[in-house]
C-alpha positions as CSV (number, residue, x, y, z in Angstrom):
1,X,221.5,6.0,-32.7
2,X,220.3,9.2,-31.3
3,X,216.5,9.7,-31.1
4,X,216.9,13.6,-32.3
5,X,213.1,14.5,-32.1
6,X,212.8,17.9,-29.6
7,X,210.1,18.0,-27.0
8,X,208.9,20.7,-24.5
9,X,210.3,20.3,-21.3
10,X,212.2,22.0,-18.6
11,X,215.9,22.1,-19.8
12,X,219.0,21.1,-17.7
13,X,221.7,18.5,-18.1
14,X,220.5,14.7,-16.4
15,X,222.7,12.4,-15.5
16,X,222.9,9.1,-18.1
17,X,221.0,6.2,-17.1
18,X,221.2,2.5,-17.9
19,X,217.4,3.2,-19.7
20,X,216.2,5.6,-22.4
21,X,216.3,8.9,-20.9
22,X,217.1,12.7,-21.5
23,X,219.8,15.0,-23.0
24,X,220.1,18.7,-24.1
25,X,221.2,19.7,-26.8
26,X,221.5,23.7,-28.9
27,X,219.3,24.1,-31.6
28,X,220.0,27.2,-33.7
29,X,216.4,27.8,-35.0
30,X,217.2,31.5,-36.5
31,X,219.7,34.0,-37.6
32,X,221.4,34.2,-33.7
33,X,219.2,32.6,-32.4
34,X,220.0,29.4,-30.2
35,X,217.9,27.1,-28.1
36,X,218.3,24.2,-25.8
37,X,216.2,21.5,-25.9
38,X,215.5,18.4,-24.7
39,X,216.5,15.1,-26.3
40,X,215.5,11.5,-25.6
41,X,218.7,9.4,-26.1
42,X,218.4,5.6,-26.2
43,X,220.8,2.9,-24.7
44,X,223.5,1.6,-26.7
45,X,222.8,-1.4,-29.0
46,X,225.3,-3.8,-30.3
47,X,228.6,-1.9,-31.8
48,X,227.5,1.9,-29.9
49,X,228.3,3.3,-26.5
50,X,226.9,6.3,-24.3
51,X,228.6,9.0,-23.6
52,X,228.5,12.2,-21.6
53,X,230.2,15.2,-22.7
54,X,233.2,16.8,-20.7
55,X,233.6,19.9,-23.0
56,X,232.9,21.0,-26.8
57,X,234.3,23.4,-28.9
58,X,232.9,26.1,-31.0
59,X,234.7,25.9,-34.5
60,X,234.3,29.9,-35.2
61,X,234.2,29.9,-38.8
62,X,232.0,27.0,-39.6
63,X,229.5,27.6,-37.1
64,X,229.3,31.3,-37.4
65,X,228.1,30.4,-41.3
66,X,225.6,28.4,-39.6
67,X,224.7,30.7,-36.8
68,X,223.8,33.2,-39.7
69,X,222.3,31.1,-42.2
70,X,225.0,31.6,-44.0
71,X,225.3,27.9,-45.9
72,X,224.8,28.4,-49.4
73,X,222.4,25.9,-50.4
74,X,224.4,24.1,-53.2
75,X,226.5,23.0,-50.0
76,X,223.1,22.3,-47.8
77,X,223.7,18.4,-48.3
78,X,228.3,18.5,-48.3
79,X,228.3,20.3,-45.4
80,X,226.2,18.4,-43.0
81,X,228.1,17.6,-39.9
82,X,228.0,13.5,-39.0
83,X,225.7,13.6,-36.5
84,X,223.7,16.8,-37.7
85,X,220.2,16.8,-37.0
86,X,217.6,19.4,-38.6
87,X,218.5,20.8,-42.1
88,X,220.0,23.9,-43.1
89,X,219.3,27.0,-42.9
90,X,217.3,26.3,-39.9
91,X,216.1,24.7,-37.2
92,X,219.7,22.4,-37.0
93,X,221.6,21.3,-34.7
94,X,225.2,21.4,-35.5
95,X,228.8,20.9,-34.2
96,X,231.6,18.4,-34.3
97,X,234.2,18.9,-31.6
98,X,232.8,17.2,-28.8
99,X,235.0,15.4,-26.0
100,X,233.4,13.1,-23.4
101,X,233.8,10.2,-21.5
102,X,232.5,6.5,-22.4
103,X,229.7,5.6,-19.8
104,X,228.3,2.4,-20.9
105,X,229.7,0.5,-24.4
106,X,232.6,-2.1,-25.2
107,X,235.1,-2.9,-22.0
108,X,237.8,-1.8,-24.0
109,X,235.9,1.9,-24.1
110,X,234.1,2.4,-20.7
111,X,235.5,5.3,-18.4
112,X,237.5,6.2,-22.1
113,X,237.7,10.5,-22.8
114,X,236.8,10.2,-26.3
115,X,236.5,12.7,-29.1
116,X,233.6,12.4,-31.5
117,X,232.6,14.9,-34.3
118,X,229.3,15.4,-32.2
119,X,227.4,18.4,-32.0
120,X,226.8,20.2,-28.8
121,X,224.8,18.0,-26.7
122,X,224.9,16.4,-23.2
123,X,225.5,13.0,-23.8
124,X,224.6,10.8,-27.1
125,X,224.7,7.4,-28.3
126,X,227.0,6.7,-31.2
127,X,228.9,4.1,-33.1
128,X,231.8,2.7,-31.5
129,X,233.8,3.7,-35.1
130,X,232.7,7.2,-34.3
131,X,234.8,7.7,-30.9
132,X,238.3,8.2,-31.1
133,X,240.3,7.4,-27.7
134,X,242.4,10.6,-26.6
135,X,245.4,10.1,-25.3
136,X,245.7,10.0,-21.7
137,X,248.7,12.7,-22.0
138,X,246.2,15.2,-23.5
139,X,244.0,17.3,-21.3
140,X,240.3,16.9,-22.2
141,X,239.7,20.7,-22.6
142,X,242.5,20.6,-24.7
143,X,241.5,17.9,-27.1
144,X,238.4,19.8,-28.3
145,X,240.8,21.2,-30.8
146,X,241.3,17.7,-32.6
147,X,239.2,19.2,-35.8
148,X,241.1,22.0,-35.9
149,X,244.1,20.3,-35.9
150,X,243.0,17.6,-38.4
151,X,242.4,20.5,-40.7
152,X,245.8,22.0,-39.9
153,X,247.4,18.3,-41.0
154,X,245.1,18.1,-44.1
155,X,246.2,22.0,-45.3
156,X,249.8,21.2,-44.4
157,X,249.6,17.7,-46.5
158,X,248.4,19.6,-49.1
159,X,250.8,22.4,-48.8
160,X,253.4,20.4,-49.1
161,X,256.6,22.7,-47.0
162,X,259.6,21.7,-47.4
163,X,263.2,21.8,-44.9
164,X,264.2,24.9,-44.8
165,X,261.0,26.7,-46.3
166,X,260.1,30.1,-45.5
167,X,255.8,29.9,-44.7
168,X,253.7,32.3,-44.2
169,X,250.1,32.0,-43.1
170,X,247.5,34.6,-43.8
171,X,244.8,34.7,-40.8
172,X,245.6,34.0,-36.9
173,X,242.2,32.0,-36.0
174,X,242.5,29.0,-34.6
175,X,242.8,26.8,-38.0
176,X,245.9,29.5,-38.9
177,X,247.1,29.4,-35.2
178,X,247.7,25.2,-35.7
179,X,249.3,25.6,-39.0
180,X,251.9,27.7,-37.7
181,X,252.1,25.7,-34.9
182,X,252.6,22.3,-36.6
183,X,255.1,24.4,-39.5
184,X,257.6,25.3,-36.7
185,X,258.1,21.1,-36.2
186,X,259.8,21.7,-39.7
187,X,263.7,21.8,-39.2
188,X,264.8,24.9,-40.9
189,X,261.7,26.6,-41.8
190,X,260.9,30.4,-41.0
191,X,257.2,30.5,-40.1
192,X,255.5,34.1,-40.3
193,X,251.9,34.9,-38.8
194,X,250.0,37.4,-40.6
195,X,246.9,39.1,-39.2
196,X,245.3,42.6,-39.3
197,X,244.5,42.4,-35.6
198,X,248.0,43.4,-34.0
199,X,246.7,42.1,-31.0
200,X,247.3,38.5,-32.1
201,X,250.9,38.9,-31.9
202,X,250.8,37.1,-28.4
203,X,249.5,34.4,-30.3
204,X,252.5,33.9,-32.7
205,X,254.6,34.3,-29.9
206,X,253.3,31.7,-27.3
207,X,253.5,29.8,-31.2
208,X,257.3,30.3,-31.5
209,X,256.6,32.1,-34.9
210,X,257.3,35.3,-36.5
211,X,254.5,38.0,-36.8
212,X,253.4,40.8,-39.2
213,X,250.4,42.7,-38.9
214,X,249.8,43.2,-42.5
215,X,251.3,41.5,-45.6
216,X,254.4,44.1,-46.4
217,X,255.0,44.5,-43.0
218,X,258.3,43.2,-40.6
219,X,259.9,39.5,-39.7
220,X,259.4,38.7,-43.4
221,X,256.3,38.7,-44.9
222,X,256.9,41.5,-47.2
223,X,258.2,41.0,-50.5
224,X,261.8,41.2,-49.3
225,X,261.3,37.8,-48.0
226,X,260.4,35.7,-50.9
227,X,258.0,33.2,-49.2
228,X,257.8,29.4,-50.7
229,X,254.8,28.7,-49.1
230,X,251.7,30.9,-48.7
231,X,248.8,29.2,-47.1
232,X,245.7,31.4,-46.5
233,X,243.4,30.5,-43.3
234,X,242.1,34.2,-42.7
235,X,238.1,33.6,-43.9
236,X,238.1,37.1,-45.4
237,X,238.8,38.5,-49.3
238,X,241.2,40.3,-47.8
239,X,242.7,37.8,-46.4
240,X,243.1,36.3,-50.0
241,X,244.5,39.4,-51.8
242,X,246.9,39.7,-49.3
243,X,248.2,36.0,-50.2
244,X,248.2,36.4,-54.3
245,X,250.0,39.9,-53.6
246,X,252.9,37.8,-51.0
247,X,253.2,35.0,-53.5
248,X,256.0,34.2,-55.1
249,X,256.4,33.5,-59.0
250,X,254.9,30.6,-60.3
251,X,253.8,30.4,-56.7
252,X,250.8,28.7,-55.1
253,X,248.3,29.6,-52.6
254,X,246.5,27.2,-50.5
255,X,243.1,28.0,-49.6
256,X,242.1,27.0,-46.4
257,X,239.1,29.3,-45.5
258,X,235.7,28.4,-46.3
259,X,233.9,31.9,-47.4
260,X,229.9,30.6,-47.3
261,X,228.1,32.5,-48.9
262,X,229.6,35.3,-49.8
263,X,231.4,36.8,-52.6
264,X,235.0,37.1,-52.7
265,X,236.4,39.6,-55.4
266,X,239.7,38.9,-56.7
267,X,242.5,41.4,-58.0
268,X,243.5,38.7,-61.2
269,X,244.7,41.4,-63.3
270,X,247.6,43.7,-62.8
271,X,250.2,40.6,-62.4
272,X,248.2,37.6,-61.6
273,X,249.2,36.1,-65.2
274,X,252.2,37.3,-65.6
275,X,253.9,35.9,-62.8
276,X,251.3,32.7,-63.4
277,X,250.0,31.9,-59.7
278,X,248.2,29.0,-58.7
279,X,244.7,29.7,-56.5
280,X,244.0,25.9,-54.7
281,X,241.3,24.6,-52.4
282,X,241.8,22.7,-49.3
283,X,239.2,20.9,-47.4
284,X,239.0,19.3,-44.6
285,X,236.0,16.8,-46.0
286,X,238.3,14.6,-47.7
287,X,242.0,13.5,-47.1
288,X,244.7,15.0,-49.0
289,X,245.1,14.1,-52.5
290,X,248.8,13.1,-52.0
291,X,247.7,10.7,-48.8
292,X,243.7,9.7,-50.0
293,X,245.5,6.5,-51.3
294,X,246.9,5.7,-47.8
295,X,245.0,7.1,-44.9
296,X,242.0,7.4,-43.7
297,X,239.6,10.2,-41.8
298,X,239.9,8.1,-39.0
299,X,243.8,8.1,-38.9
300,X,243.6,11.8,-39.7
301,X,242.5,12.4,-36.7
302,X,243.9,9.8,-34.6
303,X,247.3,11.7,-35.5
304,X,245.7,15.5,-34.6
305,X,245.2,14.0,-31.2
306,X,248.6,12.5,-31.0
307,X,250.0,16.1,-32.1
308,X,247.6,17.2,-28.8
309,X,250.1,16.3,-26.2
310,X,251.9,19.3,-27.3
311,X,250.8,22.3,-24.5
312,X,251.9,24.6,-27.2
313,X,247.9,24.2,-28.5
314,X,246.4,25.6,-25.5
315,X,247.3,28.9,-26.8
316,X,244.7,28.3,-29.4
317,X,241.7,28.1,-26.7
318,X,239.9,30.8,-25.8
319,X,237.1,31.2,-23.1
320,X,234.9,28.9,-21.4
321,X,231.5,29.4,-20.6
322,X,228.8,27.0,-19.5
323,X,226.6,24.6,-21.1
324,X,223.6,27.0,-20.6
325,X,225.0,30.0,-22.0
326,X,225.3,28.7,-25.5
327,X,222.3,30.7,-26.8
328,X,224.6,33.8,-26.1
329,X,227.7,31.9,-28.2
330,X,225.3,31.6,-30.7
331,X,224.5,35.5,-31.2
332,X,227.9,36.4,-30.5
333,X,228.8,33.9,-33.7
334,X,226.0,35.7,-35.5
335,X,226.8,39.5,-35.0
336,X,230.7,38.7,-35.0
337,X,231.8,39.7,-31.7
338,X,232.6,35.7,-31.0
339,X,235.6,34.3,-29.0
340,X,238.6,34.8,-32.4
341,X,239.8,31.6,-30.6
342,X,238.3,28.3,-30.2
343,X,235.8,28.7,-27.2
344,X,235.1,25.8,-25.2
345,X,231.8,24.8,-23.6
346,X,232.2,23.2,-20.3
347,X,229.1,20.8,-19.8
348,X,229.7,19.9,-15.9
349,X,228.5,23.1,-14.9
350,X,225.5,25.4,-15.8
């Protein structure tokens, strides 16, 4: 495994060797604040391989709790990433879509793009049951979006749509975004988009999807369009209001944002009761109740990377910058001016 332990030295991205030898990696050490850093990395032992990263992705939500220090601490210990290092708030170094290729393990893996749930680093050691082989059919840039799509899978196992279902989706981040995207595969369905930002229109539309800009508004989100399924992925209160108000009686509303720390006021008066909605969680940290019995993590995401041969997803990626501006990601995550898509950090160039 990874020897994680920072030391002063000049910074820059070697090349792996057969020996112990160098990485970088981002540390976020305060409130926007990131640093890169060296990391020894050790050869791989029996059962791991080396890899060096191609791209990673910056899962907006998540991370921008952590850039802020954000994690409440009842979560400090649940919301460690696999291959975290540090603890929360800070100094940590964090992330988990990470896409590189094999460079010294197993036959069956070497010169293998693999996705791991890795944080932002170089290249690592990790255990072979870590990295899972993306399809050749599914650019690597592209594959970065594996978690976000795993989560997409988990809220729509949850969810539960039906043929023929009318769904709308509160929130057009990325994790919204692949909802949708995967909803439209439903024969018969009428998938509608809902954001604030009018601007992410284009994305509903490179989707296939309907959009409204507010909950009320056109292509059926109002309540002239009865929804069966409201799924809310939009990381604000608002966002959640605007569900419970679109809901239909004896509805449900799945939860698929992760708030952190803060608190979320609810309107559960006026006709919460009366028309007796349901408020439920969904997580990515454990499979789906209705499929826990049958599949694992592992097959979770095997599928999301399956679903990844699908160009339709690249409308879900934002920019790309380079490995060594990631301090800047980091207090663009903090003060909220962030890529609102999944931004991709290409580690072959600095």
């Amino acid at each position: 495994m990874n020897d994680t332990t920072p030391h002063p030295a000049s910074v820059h991205p070697p090349a792996p060797a057969a020996g112990r030898h160098e990485a970088v990696a981002l540390w976020t050490v305060a409130p926007g604040a990131g640093e890169l850093r060296p990391v020894l990395v050790p050869p791989p032992g029996d059962g791991e391989a080396s890899v060096r990263t191609l791209w990673t992705g910056v899962s907006r939500g998540t991370e921008a709790l952590v850039a802020r220090g954000d994690v409440p601490v009842a979560e400090h210990h649940r919301m460690r990433a696999p291959f975290q290092a540090g603890d929360f708030p800070f100094p940590v170094k964090y992330g988990y879509l990470n896409v590189g290729v094999v460079e010294q393990g197993p036959a069956g893996l070497e010169g293998r793009t693999v996705f791991t749930l890795f944080p932002h680093q170089s290249c690592f050691t990790a255990p072979i049951e870590a990295l899972v082989v993306v399809p050749a059919s599914v650019p690597a840039r592209r594959a970065v979006l594996a978690g976000t799509v795993e989560t997409a899978v988990n809220v729509l196992w949850d969810a539960a749509p039906r043929v023929g279902d009318r769904i709308v989706v509160i929130g057009a981040g990325p994790v919204g975004a692949a909802i949708a995207a995967l909803s439209r595969g439903i024969p018969g369905v009428q998938v509608t988009l809902v954001d604030v930002d009018a601007t992410k229109a284009a994305i509903a539309d490179a989707l296939g999807v309907r959009f409204a800009p507010s909950a009320g508004g056109p292509d059926g989100a109002g309540p002239e369009v009865v929804p069966d399924v409201v799924i809310e992925a939009s990381g604000s209160g608002a966002g959640l209001r605007t569900a419970l108000r679109v809901a239909p009686t004896d509805g449900e509303v799945i939860v698929a944002s992760w708030y952190g720390s803060r608190p979320v006021p609810l309107e559960l008066g006026a006709d919460f009761h009366s028309r007796r909605l349901t408020i439920r969680a969904s997580q990515v940290g454990a499979v789906a109740l209705s499929r826990r019995g049958r599949r694992t993590t592992t097959e979770r995401l095997t599928l999301a990377l399956r679903l990844l041969e699908d160009p339709v997803f690249d409308a879900l990626l934002g920019g790309t910058t380079p490995w060594s501006d990631l301090p800047e990601v980091i207090a663009a995550l903090a003060d909220g001016t962030a890529d609102p898509l999944c931004h991709t950090i290409d580690w072959s160039r600095a």
